[in-house]
C-alpha positions in Angstrom: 95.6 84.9 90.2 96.5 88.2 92.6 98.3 88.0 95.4 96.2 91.2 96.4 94.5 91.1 100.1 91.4 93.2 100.1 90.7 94.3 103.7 87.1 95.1 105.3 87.8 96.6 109.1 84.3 98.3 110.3 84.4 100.3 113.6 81.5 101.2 115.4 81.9 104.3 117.8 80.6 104.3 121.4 78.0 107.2 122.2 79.2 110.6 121.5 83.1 109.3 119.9 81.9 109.5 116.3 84.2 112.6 115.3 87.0 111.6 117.4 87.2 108.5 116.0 87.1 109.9 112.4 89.6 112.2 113.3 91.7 108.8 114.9 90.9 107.1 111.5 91.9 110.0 109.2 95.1 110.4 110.5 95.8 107.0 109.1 95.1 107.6 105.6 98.3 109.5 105.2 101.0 107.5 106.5 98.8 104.2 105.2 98.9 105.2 101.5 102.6 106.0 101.4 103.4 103.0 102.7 105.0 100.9 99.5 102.8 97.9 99.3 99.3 100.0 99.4 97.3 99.9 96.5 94.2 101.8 98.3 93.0 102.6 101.7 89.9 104.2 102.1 87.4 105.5 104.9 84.2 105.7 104.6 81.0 106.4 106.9 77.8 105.1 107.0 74.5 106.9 105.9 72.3 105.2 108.2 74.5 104.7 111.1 77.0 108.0 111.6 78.6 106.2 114.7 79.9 103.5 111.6 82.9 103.7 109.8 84.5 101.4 107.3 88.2 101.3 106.2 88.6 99.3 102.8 92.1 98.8 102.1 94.1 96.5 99.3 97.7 95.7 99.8 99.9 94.1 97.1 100.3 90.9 99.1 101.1 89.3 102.6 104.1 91.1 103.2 102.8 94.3 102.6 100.0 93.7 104.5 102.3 92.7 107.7 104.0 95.5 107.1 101.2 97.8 107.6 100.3 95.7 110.6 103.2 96.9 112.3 103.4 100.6 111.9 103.8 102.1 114.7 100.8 104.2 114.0 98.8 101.2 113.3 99.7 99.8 117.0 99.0 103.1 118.4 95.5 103.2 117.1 95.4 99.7 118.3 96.6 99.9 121.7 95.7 103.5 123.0 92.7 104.7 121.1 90.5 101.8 119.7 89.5 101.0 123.6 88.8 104.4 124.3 86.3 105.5 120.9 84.9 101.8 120.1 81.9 99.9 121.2 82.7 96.8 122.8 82.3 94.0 120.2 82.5 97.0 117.8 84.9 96.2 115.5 84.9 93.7 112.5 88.2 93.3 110.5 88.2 90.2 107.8 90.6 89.8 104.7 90.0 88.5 101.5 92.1 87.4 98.3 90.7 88.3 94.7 89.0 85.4 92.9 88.0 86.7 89.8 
């Protein structure tokens, strides 16, 4: 069995914030995938739903997860611009291991 965590974090803009917060959630793929534990990290948008975005993400294990956790550009998008370009109630982020 992996040690993998696959990630699922869905952001849904408020009115009008749909570009800024692609631009907010762009600017993390960079850093993200350099980061040594990363196996992918990817963002997608919705086709039915533009205001939607989805960031699916697998890290090696725990660690690496955490590690990515605590980023500094991971709190930033946390603390100063998910509150400002989010719905309320508008975010979703669950974690799963691989089974089979």
């Amino acid at each position: 069995m992996s040690d993998e965590i696959i990630g699922v974090a869905t952001f849904v803009a408020q009115d009008g914030k749909a570009n800024e917060l692609k631009l907010a959630l762009t600017d993390l793929l960079g850093p993200t995938r350099l980061e040594a534990g990363c196996i992918s990290y990817i963002l997608t948008q919705n086709l039915d739903n533009v205001n939607m975005f989805t960031v699916l993400e697998r890290f090696k294990d725990k660690d690496a997860l955490d590690l990515h956790s605590n980023q500094p550009y991971i709190i930033n998008f946390r603390t100063n611009i998910l509150g400002k370009l989010v719905k309320m109630h508008g975010v979703s982020v669950i974690f799963y291991k691989q089974i089979g």
